[in-house]
Jmol script that loads the backbone (N, CA, C; Angstrom):
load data "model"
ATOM      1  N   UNK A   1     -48.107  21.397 -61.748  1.00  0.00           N
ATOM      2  CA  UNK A   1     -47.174  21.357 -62.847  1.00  0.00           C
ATOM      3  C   UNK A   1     -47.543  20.233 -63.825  1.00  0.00           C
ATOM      4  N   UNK A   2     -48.080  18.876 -63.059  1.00  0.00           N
ATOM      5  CA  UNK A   2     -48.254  17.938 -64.029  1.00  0.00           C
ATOM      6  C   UNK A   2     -49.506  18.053 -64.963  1.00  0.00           C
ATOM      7  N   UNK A   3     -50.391  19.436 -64.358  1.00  0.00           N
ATOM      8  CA  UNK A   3     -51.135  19.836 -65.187  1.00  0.00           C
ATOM      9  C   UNK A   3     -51.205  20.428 -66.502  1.00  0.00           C
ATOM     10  N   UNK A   4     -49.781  21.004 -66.312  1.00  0.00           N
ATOM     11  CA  UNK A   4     -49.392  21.812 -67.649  1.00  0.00           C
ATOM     12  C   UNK A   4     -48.810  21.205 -68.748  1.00  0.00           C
ATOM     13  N   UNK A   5     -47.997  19.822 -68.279  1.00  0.00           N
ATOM     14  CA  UNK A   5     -47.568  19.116 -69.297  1.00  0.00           C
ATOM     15  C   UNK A   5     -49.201  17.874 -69.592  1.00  0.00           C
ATOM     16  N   UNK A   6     -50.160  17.924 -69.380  1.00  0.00           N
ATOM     17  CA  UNK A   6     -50.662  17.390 -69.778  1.00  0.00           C
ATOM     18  C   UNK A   6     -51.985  18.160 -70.638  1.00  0.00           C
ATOM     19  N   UNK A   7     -51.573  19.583 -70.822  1.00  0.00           N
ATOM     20  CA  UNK A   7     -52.407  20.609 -71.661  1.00  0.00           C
ATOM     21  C   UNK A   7     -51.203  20.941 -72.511  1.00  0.00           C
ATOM     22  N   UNK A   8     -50.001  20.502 -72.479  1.00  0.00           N
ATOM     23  CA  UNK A   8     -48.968  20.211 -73.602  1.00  0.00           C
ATOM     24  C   UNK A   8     -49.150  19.293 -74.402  1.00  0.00           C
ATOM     25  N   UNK A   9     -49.746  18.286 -74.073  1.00  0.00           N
ATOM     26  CA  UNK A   9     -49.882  16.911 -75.484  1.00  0.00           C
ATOM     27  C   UNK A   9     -51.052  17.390 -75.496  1.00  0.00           C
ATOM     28  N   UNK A  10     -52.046  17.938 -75.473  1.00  0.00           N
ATOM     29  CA  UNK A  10     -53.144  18.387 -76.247  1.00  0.00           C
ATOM     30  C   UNK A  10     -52.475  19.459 -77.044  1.00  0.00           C
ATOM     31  N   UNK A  11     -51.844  20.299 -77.322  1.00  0.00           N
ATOM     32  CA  UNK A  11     -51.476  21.416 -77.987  1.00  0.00           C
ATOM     33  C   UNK A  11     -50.829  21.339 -79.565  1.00  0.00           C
ATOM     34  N   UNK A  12     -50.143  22.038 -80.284  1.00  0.00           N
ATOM     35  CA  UNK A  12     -49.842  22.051 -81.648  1.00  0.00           C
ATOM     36  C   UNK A  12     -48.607  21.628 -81.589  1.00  0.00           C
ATOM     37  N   UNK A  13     -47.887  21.591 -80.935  1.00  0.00           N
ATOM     38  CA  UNK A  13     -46.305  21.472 -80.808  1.00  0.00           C
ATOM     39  C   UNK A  13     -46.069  20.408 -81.698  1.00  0.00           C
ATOM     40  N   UNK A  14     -45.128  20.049 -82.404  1.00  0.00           N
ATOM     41  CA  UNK A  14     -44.637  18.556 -83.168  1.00  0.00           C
ATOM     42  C   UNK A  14     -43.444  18.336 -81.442  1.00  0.00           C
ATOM     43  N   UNK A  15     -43.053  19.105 -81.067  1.00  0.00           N
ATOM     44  CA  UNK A  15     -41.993  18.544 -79.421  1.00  0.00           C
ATOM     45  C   UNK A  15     -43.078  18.881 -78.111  1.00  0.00           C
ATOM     46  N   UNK A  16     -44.596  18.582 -78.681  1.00  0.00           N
ATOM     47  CA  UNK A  16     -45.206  18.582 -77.101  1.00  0.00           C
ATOM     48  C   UNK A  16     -45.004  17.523 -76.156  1.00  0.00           C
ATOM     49  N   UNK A  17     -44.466  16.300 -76.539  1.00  0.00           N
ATOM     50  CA  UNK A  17     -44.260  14.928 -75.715  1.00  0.00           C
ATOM     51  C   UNK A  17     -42.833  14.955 -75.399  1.00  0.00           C
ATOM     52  N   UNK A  18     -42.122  15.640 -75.742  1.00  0.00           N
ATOM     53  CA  UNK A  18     -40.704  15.799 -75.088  1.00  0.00           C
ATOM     54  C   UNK A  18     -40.799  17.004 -73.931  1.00  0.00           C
ATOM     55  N   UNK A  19     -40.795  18.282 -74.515  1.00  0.00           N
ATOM     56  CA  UNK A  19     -41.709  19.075 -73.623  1.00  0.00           C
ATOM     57  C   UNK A  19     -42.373  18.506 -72.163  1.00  0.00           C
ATOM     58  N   UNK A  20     -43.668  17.822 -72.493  1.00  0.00           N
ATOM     59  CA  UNK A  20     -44.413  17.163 -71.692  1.00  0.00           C
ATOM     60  C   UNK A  20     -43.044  16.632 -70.378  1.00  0.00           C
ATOM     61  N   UNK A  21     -42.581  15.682 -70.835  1.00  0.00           N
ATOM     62  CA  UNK A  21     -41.343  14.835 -70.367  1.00  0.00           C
ATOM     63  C   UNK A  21     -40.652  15.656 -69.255  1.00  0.00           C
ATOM     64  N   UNK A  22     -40.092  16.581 -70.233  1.00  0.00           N
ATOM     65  CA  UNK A  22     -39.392  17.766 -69.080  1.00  0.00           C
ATOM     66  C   UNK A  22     -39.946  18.045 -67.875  1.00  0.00           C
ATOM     67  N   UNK A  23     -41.286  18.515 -67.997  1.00  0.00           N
ATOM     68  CA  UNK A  23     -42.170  18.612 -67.086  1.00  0.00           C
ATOM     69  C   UNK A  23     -42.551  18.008 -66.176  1.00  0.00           C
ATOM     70  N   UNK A  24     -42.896  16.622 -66.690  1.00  0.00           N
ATOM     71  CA  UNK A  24     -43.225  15.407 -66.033  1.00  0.00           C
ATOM     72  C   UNK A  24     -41.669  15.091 -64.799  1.00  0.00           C
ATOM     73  N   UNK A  25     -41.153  15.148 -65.518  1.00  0.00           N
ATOM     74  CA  UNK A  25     -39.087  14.688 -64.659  1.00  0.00           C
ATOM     75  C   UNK A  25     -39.070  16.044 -63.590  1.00  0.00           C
ATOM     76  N   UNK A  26     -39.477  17.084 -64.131  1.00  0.00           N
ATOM     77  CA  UNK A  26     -39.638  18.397 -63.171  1.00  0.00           C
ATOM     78  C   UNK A  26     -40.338  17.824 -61.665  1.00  0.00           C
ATOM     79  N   UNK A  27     -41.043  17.759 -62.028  1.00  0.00           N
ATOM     80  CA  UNK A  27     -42.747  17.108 -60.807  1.00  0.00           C
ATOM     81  C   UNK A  27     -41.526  16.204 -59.973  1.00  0.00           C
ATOM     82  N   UNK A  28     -41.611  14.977 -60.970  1.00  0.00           N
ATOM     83  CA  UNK A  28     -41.243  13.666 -60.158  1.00  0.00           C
ATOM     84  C   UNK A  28     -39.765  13.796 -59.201  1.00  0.00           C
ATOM     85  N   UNK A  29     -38.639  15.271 -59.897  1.00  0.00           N
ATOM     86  CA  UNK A  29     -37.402  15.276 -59.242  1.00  0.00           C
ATOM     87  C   UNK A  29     -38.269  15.728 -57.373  1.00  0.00           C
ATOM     88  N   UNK A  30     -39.555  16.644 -57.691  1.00  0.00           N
ATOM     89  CA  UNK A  30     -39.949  17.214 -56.577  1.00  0.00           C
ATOM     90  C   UNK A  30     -40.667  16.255 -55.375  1.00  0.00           C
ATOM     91  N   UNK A  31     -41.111  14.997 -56.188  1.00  0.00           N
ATOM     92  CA  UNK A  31     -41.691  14.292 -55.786  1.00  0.00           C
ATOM     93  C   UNK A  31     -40.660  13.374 -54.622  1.00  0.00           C
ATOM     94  N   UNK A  32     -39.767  12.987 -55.836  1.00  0.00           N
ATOM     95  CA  UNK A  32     -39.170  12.131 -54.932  1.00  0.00           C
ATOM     96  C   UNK A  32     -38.539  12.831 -53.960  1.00  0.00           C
ATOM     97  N   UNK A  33     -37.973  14.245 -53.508  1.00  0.00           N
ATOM     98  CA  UNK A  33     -37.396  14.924 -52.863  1.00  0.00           C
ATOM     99  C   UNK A  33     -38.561  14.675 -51.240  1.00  0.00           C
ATOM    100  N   UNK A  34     -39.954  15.112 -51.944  1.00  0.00           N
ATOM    101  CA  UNK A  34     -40.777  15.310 -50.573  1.00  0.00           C
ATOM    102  C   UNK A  34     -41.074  13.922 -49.877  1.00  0.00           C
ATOM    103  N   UNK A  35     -40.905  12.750 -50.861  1.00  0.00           N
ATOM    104  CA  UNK A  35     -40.686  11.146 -50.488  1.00  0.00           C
ATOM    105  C   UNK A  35     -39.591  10.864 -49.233  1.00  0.00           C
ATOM    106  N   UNK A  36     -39.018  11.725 -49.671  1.00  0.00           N
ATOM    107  CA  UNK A  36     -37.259  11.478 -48.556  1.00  0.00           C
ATOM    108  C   UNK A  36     -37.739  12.516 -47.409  1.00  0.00           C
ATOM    109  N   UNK A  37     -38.128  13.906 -47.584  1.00  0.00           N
ATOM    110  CA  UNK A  37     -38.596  14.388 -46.106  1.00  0.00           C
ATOM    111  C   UNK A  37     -39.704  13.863 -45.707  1.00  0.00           C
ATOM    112  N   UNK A  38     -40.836  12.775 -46.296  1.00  0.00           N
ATOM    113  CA  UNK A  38     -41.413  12.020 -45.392  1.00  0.00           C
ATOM    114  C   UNK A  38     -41.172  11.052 -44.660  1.00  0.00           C
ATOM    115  N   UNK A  39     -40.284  10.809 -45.015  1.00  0.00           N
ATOM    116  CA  UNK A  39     -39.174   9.742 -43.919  1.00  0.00           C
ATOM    117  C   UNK A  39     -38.149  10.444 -43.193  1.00  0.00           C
ATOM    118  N   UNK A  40     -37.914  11.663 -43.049  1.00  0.00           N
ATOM    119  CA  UNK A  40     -37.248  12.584 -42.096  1.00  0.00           C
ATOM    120  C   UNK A  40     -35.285  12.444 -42.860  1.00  0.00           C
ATOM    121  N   UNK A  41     -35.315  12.656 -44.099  1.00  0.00           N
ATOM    122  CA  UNK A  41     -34.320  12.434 -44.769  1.00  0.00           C
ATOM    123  C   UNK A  41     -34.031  13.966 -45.406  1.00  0.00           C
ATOM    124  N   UNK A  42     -33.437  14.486 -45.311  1.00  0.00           N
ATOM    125  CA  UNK A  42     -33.285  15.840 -46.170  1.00  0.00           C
ATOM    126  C   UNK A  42     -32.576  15.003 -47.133  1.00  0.00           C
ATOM    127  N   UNK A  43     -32.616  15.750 -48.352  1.00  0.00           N
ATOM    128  CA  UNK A  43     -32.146  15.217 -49.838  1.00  0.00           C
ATOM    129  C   UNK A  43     -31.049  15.973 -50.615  1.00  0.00           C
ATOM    130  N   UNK A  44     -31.172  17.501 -49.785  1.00  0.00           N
ATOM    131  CA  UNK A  44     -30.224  18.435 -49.928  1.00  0.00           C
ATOM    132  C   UNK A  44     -29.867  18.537 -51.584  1.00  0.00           C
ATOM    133  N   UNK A  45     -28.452  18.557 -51.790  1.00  0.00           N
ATOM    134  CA  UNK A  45     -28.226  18.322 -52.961  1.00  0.00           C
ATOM    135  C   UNK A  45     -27.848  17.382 -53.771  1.00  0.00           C
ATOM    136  N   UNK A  46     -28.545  16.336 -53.171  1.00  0.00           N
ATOM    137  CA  UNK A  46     -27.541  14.699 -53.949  1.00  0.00           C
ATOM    138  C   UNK A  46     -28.414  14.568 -55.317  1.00  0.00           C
ATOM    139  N   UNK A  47     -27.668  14.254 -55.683  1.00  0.00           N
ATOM    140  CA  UNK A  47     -27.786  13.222 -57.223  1.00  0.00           C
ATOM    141  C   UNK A  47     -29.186  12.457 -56.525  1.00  0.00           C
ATOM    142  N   UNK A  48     -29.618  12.884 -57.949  1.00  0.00           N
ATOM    143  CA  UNK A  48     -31.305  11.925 -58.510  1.00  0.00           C
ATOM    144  C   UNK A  48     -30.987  10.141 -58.317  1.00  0.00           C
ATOM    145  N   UNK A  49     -29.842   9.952 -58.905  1.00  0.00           N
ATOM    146  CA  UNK A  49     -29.401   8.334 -58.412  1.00  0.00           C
ATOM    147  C   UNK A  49     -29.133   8.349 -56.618  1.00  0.00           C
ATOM    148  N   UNK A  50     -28.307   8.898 -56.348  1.00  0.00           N
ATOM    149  CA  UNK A  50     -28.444   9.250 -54.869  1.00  0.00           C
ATOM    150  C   UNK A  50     -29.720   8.897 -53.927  1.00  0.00           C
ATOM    151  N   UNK A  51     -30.608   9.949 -54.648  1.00  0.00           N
ATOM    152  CA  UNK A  51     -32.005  10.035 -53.886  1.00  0.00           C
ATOM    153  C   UNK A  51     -32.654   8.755 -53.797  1.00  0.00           C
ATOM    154  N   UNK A  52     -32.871   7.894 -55.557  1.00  0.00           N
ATOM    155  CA  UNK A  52     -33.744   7.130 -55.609  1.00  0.00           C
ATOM    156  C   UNK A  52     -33.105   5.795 -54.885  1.00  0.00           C
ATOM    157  N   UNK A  53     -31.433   5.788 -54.445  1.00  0.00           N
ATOM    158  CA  UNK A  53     -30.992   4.698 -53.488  1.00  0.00           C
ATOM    159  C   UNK A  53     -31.624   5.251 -52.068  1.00  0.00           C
ATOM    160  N   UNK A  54     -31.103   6.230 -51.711  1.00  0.00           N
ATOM    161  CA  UNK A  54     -31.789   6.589 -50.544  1.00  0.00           C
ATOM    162  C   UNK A  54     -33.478   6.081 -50.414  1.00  0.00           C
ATOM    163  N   UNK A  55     -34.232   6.186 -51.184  1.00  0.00           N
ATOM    164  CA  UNK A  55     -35.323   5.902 -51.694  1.00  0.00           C
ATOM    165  C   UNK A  55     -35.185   4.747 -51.285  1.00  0.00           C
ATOM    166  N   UNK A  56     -34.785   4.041 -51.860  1.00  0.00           N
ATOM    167  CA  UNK A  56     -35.352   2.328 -51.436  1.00  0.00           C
ATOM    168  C   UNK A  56     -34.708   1.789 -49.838  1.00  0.00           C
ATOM    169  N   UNK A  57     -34.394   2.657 -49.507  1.00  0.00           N
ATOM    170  CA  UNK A  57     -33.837   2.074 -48.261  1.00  0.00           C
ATOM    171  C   UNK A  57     -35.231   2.916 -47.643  1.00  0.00           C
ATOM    172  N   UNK A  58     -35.379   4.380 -47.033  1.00  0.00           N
ATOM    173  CA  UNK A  58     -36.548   4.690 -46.612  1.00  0.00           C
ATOM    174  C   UNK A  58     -37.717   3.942 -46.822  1.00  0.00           C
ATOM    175  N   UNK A  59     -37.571   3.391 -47.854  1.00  0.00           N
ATOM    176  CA  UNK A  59     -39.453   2.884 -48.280  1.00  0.00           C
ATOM    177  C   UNK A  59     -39.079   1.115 -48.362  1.00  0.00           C
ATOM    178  N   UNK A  60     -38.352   1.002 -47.278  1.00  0.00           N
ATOM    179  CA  UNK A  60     -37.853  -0.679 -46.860  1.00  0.00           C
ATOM    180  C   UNK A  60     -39.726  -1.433 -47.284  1.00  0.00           C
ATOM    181  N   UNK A  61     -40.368  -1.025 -46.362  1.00  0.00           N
ATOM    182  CA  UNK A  61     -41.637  -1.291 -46.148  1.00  0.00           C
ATOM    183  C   UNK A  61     -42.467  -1.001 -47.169  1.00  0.00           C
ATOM    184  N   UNK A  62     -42.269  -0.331 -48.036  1.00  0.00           N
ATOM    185  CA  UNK A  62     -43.045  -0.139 -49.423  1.00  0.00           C
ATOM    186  C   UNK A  62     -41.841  -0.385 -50.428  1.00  0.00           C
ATOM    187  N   UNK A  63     -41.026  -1.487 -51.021  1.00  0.00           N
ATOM    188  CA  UNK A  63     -40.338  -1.493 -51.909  1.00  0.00           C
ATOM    189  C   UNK A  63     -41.355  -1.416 -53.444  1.00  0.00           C
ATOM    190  N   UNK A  64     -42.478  -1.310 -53.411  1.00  0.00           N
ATOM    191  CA  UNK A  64     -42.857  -1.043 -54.663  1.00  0.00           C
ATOM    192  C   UNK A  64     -42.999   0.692 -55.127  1.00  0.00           C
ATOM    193  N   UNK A  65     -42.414   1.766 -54.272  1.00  0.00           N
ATOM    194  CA  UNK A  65     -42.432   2.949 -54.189  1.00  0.00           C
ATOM    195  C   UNK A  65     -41.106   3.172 -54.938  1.00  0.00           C
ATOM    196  N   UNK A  66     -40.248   2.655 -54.453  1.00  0.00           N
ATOM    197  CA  UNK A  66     -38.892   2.759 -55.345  1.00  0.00           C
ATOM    198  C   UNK A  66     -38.501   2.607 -56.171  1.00  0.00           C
ATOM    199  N   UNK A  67     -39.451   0.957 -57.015  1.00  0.00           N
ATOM    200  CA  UNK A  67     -39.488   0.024 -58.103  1.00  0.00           C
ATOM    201  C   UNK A  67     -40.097   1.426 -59.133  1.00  0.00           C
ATOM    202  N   UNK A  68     -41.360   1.812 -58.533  1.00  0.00           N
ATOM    203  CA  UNK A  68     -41.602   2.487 -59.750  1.00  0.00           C
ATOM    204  C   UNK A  68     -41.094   3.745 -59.834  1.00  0.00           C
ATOM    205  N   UNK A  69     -40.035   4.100 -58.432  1.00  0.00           N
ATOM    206  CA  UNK A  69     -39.682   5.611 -58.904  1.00  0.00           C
ATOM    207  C   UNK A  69     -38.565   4.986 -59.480  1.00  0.00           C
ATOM    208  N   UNK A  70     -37.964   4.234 -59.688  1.00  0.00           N
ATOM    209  CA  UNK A  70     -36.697   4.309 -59.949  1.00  0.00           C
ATOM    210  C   UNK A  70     -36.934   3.614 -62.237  1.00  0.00           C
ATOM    211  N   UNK A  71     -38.350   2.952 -61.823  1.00  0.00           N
ATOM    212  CA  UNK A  71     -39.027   2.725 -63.548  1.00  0.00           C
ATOM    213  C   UNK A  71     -39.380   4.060 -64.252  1.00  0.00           C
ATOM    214  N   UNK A  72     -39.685   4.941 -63.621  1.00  0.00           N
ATOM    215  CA  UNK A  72     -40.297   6.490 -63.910  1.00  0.00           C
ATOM    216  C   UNK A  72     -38.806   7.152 -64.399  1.00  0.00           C
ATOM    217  N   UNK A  73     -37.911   7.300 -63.575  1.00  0.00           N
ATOM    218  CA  UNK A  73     -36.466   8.391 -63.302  1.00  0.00           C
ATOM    219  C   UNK A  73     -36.284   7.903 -65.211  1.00  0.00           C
ATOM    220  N   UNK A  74     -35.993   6.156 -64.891  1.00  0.00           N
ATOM    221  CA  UNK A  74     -35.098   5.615 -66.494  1.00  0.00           C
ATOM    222  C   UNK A  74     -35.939   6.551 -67.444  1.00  0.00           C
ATOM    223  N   UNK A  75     -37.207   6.011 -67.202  1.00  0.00           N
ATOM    224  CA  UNK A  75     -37.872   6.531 -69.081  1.00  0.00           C
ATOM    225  C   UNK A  75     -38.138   7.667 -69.055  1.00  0.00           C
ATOM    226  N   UNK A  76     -38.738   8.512 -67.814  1.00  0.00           N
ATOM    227  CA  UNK A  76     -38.240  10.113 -68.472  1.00  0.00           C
ATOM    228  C   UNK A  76     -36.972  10.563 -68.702  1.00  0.00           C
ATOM    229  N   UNK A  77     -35.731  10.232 -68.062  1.00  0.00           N
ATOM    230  CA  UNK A  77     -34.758  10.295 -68.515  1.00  0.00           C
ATOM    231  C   UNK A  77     -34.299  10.202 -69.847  1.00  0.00           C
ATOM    232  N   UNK A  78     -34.744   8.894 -70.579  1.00  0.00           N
ATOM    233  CA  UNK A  78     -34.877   8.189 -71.902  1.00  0.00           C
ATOM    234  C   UNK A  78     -35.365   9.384 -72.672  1.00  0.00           C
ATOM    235  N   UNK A  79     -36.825   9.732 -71.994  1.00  0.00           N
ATOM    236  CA  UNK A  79     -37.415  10.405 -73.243  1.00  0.00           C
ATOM    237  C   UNK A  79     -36.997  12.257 -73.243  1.00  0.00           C
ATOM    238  N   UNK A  80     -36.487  12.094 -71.868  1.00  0.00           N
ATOM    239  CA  UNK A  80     -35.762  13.741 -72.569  1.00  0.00           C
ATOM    240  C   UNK A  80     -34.490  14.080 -73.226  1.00  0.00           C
ATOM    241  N   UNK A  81     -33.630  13.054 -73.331  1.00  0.00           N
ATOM    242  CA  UNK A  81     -32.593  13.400 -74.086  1.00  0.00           C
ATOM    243  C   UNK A  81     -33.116  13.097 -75.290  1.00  0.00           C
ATOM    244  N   UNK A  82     -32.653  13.620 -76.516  1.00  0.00           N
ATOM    245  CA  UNK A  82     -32.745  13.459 -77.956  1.00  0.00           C
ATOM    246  C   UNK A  82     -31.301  13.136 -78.240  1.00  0.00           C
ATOM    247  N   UNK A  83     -31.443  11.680 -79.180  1.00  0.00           N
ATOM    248  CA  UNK A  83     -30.406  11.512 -79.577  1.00  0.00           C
ATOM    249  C   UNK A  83     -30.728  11.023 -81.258  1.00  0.00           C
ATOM    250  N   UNK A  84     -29.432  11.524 -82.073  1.00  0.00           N
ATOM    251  CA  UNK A  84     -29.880  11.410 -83.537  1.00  0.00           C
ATOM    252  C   UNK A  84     -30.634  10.174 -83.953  1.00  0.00           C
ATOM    253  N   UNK A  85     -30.049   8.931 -83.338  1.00  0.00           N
ATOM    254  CA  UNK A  85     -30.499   7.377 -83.950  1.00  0.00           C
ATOM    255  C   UNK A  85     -31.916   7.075 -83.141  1.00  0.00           C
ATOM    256  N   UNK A  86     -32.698   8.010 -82.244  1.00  0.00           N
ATOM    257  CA  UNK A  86     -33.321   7.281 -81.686  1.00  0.00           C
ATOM    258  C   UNK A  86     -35.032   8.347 -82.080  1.00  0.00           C
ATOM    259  N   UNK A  87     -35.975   7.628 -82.023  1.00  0.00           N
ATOM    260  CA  UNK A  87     -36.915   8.734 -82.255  1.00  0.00           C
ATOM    261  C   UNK A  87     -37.310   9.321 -80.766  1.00  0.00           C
ATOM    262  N   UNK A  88     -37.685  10.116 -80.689  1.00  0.00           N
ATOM    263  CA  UNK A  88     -38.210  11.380 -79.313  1.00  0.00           C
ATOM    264  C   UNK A  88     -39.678  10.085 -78.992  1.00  0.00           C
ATOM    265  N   UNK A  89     -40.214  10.588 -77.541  1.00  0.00           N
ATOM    266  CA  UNK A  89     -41.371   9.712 -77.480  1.00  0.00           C
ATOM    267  C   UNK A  89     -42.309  10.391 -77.921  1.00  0.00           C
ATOM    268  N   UNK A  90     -43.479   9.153 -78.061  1.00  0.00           N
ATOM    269  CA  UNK A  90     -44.921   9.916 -78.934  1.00  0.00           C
ATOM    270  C   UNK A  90     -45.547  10.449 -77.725  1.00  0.00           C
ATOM    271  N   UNK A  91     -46.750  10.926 -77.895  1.00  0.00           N
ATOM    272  CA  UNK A  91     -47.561  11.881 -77.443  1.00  0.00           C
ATOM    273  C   UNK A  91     -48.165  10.597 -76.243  1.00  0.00           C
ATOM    274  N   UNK A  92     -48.487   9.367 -76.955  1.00  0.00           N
ATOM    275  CA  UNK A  92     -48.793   8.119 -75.883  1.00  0.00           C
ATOM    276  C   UNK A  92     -48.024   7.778 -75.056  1.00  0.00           C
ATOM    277  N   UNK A  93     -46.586   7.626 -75.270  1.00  0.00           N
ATOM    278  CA  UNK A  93     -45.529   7.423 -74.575  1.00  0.00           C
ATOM    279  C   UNK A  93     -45.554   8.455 -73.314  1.00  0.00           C
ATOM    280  N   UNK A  94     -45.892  10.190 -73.376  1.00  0.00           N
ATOM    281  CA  UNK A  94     -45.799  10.912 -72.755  1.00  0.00           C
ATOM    282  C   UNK A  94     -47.086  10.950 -72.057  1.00  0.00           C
ATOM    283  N   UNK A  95     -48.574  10.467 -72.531  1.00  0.00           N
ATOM    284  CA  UNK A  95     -48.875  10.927 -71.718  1.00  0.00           C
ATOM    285  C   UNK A  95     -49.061   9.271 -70.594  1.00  0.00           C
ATOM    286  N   UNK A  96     -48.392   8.275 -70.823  1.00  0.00           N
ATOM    287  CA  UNK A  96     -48.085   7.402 -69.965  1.00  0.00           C
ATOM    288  C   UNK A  96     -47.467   7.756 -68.459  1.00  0.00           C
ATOM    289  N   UNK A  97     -46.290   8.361 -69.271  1.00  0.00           N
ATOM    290  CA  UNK A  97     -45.418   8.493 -68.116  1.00  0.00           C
ATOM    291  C   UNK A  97     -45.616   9.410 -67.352  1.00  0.00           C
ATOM    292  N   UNK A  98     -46.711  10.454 -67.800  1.00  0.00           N
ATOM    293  CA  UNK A  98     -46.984  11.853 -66.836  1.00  0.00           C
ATOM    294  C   UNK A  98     -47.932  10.709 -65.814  1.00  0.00           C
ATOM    295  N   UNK A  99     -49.055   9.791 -66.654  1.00  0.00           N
ATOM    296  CA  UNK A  99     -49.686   8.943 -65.441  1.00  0.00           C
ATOM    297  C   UNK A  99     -48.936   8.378 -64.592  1.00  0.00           C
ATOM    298  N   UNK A 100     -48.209   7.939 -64.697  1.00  0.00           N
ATOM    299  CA  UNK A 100     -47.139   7.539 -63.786  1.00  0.00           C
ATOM    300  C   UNK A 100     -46.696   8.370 -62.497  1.00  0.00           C
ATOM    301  N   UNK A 101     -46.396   9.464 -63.103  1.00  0.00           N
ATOM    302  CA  UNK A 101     -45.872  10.424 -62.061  1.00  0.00           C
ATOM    303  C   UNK A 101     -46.911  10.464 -61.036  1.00  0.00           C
ATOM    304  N   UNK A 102     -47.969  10.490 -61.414  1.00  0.00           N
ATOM    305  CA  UNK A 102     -50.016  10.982 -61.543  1.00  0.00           C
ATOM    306  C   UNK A 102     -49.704  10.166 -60.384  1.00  0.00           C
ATOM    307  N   UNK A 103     -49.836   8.889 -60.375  1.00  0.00           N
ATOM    308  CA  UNK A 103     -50.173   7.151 -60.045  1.00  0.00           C
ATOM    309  C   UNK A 103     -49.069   7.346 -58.110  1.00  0.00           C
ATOM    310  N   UNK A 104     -48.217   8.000 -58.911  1.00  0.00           N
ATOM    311  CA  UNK A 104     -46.755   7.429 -57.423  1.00  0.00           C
ATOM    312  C   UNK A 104     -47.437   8.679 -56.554  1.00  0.00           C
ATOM    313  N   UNK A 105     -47.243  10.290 -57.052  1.00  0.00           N
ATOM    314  CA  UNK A 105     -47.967  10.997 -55.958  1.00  0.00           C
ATOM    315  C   UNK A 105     -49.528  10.363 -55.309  1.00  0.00           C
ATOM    316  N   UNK A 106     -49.928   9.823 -55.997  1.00  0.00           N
ATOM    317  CA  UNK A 106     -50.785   9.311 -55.084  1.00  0.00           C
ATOM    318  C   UNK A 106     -51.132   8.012 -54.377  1.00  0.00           C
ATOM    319  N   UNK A 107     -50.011   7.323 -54.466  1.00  0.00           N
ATOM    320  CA  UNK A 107     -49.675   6.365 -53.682  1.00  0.00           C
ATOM    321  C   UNK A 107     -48.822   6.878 -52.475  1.00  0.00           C
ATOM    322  N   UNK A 108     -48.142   7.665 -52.657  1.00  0.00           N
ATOM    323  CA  UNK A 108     -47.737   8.328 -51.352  1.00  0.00           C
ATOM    324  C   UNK A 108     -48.997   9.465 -50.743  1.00  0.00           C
ATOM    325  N   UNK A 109     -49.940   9.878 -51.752  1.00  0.00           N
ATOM    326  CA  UNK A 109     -51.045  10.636 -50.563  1.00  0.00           C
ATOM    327  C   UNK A 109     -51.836   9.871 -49.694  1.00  0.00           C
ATOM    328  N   UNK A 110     -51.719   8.787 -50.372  1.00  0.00           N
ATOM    329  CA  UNK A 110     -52.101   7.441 -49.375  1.00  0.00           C
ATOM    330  C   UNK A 110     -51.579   7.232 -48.168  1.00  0.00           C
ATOM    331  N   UNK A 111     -50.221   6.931 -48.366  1.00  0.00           N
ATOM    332  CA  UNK A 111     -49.271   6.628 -47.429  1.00  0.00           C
ATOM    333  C   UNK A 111     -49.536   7.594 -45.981  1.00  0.00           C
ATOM    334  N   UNK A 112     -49.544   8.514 -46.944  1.00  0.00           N
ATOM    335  CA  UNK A 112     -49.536   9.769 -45.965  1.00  0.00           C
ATOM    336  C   UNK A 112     -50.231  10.026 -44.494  1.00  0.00           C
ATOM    337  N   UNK A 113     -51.859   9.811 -45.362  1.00  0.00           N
ATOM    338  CA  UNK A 113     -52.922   9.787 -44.771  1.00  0.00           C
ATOM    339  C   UNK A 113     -52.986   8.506 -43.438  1.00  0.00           C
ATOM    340  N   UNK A 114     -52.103   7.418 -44.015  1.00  0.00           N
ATOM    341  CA  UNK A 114     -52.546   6.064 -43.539  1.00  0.00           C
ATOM    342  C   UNK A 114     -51.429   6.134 -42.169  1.00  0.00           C
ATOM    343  N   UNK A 115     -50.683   7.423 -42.247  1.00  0.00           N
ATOM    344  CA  UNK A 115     -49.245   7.103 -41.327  1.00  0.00           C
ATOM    345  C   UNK A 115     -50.084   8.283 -40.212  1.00  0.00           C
ATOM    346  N   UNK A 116     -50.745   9.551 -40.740  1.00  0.00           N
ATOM    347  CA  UNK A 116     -51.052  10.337 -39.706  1.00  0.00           C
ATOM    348  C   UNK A 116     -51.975  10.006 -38.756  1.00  0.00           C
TER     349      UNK A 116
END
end "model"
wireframe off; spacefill off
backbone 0.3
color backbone group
């Protein structure tokens, strides 16, 4: 998926970095979900704030897993609402934060590897 929003800021769109965003928040809601069943947590249906507390308690031992999911949740959050006074993010802004998303799945494929 994070592939597609990142063949979105290459594209014509003047809303490919909001777009992008959506996408990017898509991934990361999935991300952090499979974060919590790697710690044997079902996530069921709680709230994204929910999760990312749950989150820092599971990842006691990695508190920098939480720091940045919970830095990721704010600014895609930020950048998918549109609000009149504020401008939408740029195409840099977006494709930051898709790295981001990029950056945490693979700090947990790490994890992963390093726990099996």
């Amino acid at each position: 998926m994070l592939e597609r929003a990142d063949d979105l800021l290459r594209g014509p769109s003047p809303h490919r970095a909001r777009f992008a965003c959506w996408i990017a928040r898509s991934s990361f809601e999935l991300l952090v979900a499979g974060l919590l069943v790697q710690r044997d947590l079902d996530p069921g249906s709680a709230s994204m704030r929910t999760r990312l507390s749950c989150l820092q308690v599971a990842y006691l031992d990695r508190p920098e897993v939480a720091a940045r999911a919970d830095y990721i949740w704010a600014r895609l959050s930020q950048a998918c609402h549109q609000h009149a006074y504020e401008l939408g993010p740029t195409v840099h802004e977006a494709r930051g934060l898709v790295a981001r998303v990029v950056d945490l799945a693979g700090v947990i494929r790490v994890s992963v590897e390093v726990d099996a």
